[in-house]
N, C-alpha and C positions, 0 to 999 in steps of 0.2 A: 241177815248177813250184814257185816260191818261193811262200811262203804270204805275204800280210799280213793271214790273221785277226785278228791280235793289236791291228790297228790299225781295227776295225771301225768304232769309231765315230767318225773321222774319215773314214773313207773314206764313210760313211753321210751325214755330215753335206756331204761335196765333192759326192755325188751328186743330193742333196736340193737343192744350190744350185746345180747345171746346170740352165742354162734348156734348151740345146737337148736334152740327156737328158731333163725333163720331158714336153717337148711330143711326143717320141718315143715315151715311155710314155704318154701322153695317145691319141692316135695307134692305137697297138696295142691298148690297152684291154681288156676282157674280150672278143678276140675267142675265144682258146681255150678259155674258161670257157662261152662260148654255145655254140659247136660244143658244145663236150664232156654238153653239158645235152641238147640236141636228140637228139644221140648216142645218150644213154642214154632216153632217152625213147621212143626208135624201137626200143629190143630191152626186151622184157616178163622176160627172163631174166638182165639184165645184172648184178642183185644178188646173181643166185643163181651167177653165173660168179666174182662177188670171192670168193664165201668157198670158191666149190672153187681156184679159184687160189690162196686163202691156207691152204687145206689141203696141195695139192699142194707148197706151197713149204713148211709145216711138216714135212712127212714129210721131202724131201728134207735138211734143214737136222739133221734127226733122226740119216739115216743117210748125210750127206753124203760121208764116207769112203769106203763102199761103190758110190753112183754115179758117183765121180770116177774110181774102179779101170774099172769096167767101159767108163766112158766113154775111158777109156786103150785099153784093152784094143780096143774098136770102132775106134777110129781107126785105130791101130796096123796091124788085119785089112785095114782098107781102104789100106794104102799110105802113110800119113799119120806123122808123128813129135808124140810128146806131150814139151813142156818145163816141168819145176817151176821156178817162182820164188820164194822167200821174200818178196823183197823188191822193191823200183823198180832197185835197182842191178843185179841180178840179170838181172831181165827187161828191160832195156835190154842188157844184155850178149850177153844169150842171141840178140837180135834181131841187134847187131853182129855176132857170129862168123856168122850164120847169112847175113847179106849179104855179109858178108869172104868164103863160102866159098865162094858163087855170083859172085864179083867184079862186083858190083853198085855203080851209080854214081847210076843216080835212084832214087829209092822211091817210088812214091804210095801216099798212104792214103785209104779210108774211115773217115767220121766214128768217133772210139773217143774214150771218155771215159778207159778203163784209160792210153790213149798220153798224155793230160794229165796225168792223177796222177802216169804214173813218168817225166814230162819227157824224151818219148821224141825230141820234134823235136828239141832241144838237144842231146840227147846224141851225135845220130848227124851233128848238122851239124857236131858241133865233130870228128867224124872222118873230115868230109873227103864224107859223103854229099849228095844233093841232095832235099830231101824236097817232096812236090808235094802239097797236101790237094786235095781231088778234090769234097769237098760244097761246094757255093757256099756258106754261110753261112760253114764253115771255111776255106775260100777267099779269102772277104774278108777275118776276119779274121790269115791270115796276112800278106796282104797289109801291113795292116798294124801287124803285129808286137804283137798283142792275146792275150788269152786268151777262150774262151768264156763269154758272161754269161747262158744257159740251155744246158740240155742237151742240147732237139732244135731250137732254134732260135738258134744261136750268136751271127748279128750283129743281135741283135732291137734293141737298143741303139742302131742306126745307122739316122739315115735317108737320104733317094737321093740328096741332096745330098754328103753326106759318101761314100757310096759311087761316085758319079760321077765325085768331086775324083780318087780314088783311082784308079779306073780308067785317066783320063785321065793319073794321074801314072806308072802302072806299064807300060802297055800302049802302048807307042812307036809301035809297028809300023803302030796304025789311024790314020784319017785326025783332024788335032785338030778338027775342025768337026763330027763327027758327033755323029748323036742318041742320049743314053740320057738319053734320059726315060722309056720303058715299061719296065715288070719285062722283059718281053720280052727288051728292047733287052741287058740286062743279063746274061740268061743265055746268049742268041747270042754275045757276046763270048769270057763268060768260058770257051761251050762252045768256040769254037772255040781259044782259049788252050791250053786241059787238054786235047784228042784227042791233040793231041802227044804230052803226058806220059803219055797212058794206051797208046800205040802204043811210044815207047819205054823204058818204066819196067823196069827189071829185077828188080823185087821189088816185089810188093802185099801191105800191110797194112789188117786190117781189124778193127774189133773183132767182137760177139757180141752179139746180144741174149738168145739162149739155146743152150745146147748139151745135145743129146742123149744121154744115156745109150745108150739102146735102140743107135741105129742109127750113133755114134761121130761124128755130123753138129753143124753150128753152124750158126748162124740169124742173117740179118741181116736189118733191115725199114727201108725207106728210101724214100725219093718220089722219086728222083732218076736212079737205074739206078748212079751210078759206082760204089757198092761192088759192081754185078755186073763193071762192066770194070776194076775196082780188083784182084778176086779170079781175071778169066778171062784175063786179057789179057798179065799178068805172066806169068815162067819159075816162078818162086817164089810162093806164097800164103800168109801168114802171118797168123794168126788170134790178138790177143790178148784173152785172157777174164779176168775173176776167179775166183775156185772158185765162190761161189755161184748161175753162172747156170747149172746142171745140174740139168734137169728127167730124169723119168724113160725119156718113153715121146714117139715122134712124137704121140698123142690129147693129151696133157697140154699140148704145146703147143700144139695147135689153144686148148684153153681160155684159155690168154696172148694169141693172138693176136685173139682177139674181142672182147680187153677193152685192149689196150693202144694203137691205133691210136686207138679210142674217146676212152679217159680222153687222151692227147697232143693230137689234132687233129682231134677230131670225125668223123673218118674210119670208114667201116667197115673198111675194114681200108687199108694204108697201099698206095701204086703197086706196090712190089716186097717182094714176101717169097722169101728165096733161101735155098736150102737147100746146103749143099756140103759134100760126102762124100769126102772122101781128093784125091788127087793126079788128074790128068785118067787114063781108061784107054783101054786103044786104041781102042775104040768111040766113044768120045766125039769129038767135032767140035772141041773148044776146052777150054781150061781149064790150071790150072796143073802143071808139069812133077813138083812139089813141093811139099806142103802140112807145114805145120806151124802145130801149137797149142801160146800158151805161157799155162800158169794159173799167174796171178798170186794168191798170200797178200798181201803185204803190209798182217798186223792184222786181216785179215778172223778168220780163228782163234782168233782171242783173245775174241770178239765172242760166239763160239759158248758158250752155258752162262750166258751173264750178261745182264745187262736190259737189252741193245742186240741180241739175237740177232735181234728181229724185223725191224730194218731191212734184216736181210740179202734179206729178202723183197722188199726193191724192184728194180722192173724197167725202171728209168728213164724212166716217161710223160712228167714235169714237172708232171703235173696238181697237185701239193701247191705249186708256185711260180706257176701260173698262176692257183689262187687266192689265193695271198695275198696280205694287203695289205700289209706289209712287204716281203716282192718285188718287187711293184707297184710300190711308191713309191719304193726305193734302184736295182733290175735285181739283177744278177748279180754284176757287179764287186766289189761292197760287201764282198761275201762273203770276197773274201779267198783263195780255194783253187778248187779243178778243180771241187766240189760247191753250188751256192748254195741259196737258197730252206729251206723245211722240213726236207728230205730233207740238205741238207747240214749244218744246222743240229746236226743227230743224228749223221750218218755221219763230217764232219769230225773231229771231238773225237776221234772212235774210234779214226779212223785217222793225224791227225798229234799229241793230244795236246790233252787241257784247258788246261795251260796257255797252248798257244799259240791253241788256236780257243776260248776260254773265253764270249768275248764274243756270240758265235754263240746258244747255246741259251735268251739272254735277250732276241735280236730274235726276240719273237714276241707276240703278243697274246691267246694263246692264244684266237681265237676259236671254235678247232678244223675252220675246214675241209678242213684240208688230208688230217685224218683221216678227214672223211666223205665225201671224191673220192676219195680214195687204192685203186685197184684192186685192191689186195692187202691193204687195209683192217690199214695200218699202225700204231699208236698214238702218233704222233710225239708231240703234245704231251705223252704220258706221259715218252715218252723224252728230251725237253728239259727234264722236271721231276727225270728224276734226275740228268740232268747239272749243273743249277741245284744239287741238295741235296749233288752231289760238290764240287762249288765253294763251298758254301756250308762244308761239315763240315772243307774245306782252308785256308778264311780267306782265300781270293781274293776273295770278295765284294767289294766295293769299302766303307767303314767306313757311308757315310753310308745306303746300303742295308742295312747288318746292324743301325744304329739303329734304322731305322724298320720291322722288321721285327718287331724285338726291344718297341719302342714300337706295333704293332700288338697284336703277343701279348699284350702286357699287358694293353690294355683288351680285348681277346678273352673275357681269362678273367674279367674283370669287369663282367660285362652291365651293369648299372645305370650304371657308369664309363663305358662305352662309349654306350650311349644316350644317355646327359646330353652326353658329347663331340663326340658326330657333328651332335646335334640343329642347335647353329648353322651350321655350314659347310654344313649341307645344304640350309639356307635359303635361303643367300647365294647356294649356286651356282642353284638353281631360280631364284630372283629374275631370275639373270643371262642365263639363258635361257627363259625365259618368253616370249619372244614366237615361237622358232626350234627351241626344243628343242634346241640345241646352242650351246656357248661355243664363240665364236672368239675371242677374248683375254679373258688373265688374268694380274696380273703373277708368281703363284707358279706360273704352270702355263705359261710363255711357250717352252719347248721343246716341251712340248707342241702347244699351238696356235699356232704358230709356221706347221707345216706342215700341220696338219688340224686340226679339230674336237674339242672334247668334247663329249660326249651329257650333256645338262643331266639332273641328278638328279631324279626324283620329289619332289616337296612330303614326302611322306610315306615314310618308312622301311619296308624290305621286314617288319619288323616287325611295324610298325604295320599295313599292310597285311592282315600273316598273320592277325593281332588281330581284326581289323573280322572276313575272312572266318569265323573262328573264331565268332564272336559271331554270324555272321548264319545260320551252318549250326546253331546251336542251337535258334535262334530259328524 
């Protein structure tokens, strides 16, 4: 997938002036912030499950080398073939010869975020394959010809309008007068579209939510059922992962999976959790002919040993994008790349380059939720502050931010300068919301309040403040 991080704040600002994208996000609202609240409120243990989840994902990350051998090793016992990739070019290669070799003509996939990073539809369409996505959201957006703007819910960006047009413009076959107007209405269509492709597809692709050490197995968790006919139904089953989602032990995942349907969709645990172990054996009733996993590097490696290791820890909820409000208010697109919201804010840079995603780790407001959702209790905002000091220490900063940075520091170290400086403007802006508590215009702040609020200052300086308490706990 081509990136335009680099052009973030234009694409930010195209976003911010769609009417109908606003009212969309309007629309959708905190509903997965409320789930995700109730969620956790109904299990007394859920805090105590983040930090073994982010223990378990610490150890593994520790001796990652050693569970990816063994994880070989399991597969292998069960019938199954393991493939390295370095890179995106690699592991799109490795998928080609591997259809070339089964003379494979459709492919369906379940949803995988690994097949966006290494621009897996593109590569295989342009030789000649026919690729089917199988999840309705990714469904629609292939339709038309999009990329995903969250990561468990792809076409949140569109509403039924817009998906109706499309229906009616793709799907010849049904009657033009008929009803979709019900969610319903919409997935009877598009089920009965995909049966097709899931009865003759000659190769299924799926990604991973986690893969097993212990027992050489991969895990996929989905509302839908297609990644179970994605993975049974085909001659071929092709599983792409990155190295990081090897957990140790089948218990280990239980602990993921109590915590990640939660933090994504308020769910106790999601419609289907499937577990698939090597190639179908004779016992078996159904499944594929030939299983193959290919783990992807691409930069993840590099990540290991320096102060981005911990995002390795994520396990894809969205919960760090569904609460924020820079999310909220752009979507997904803005982003630029396969990863949006917090979590891409971090991971991008990593893995296509500061230069190009630079602009990334400075949409944020730090207000930090994303850290105190984040199920594996990630420290993004840390991790977006060293990427700001890597950009800062390289001179990318943009000039008129390294002034006023450079102009902050200054009266920093000069309290009394600083005091006497701030006193007026802090007046002005109180003044200016005095009656709401929040500025809605201001002509040096008109990007700002342009599209939201400021929170009108206090009368009095946190200073001043601390002062008074100070004096009254004496007294």
């Amino acid at each position: 997938m081509e990136s335009t991080s680099h052009t973030f704040k234009s694409n930010a600002r195209e976003a911010l002036n769609n009417i109908e994208l606003q009212d969309t996000f309007r629309v959708a609202g905190g509903g997965f912030a409320d789930k995700r609240a109730e969620a956790r409120a109904g299990l007394p243990e859920f805090d105590d499950l983040r930090d073994q989840a982010r223990d378990i994902k610490n150890h593994v990350l520790a001796h990652l080398d050693i569970y990816l051998e063994i994880f070989e090793d399991n597969v292998r016992r069960s019938g199954g073939h393991v493939h390295w990739a370095q890179t995106s070019e690699e592991a799109c290669t490795i998928v080609k010869d591997i259809c070339e070799d089964n003379s494979a003509r459709l492919i369906t996939k379940g949803k995988s975020m690994i097949s966006e990073e290494i621009g897996l539809n593109a590569f295989l369409e342009g030789h000649g394959f026919e690729i089917a996505e199988t999840d309705l959201g990714e469904y629609i957006i292939q339709i038309r010809n999009e990329s995903p703007s969250h990561i468990i819910a792809p076409a949140i960006h569109l509403n039924k309008n817009q998906i109706r047009n499309d229906f009616q413009k793709v799907h010849t076959a049904f009657p033009r007068d008929r009803s979709l107007d019900d969610p319903s209405e919409f997935v009877a269509e598009a089920r009965t579209v995909l049966r097709k492709k899931f009865l003759a597809a000659d190769v299924g692709i799926t990604g991973a939510n986690f893969l097993i050490a212990e027992t050489g197995s991969t895990v996929i968790v989905t509302n839908e059922g297609n990644g179970d006919l994605t993975q049974s139904l085909a001659k071929t089953h092709i599983v792409l992962a990155s190295i990081e989602k090897i957990v140790p032990t089948l218990e280990d995942v239980s602990t993921f999976l109590r915590i990640l349907a939660r933090s994504a969709t308020g769910q106790e645990i999601s419609a289907y959790t499937t577990f698939s172990t090597g190639p179908r054996r004779k016992s078996d009733l159904d499944g594929p002919e030939a299983f193959h996993v290919i783990l992807l590097d691409n930069g993840r490696s590099k990540m290991l040993g320096s102060e981005f290791q911990e995002m390795l820890r994520c396990i894809r909820c969205g919960a760090c994008m569904n609460h924020c409000p820079v999310y909220q208010a752009i979507g997904g697109h803005a982003y630029g790349w396969v990863y949006p919201g917090p979590m891409g804010a971090v991971l991008t840079p990593s893995l296509i380059g500061i230069d190009t995603a630079g602009h990334l780790p400075n949409a944020s407001t730090f207000c930090g939720r994303c850290e105190a959702v984040c199920p594996v209790r990630i420290p993004l905002p840390k991790m977006m502050r060293h990427w700001r000091e890597r950009e800062f220490r390289r001179g990318n900063t943009p000039a008129f931010t390294r002034l006023a940075l450079r102009s902050w520091a200054y009266l920093a170290k000069r309290p009394r300068l600083y005091r006497t400086a701030v006193k007026l403007p802090i007046r002005i802006l109180h003044h200016l919301g005095r009656n709401s508590g929040v500025i809605r215009s201001f002509p040096l702040l008109k990007h700002w309040t342009r599209h939201r609020d400021m929170p009108a200052p206090q009368k009095k300086t946190f200073l001043q403040l601390w002062a008074e308490q100070e004096t009254k706990g004496k007294s």
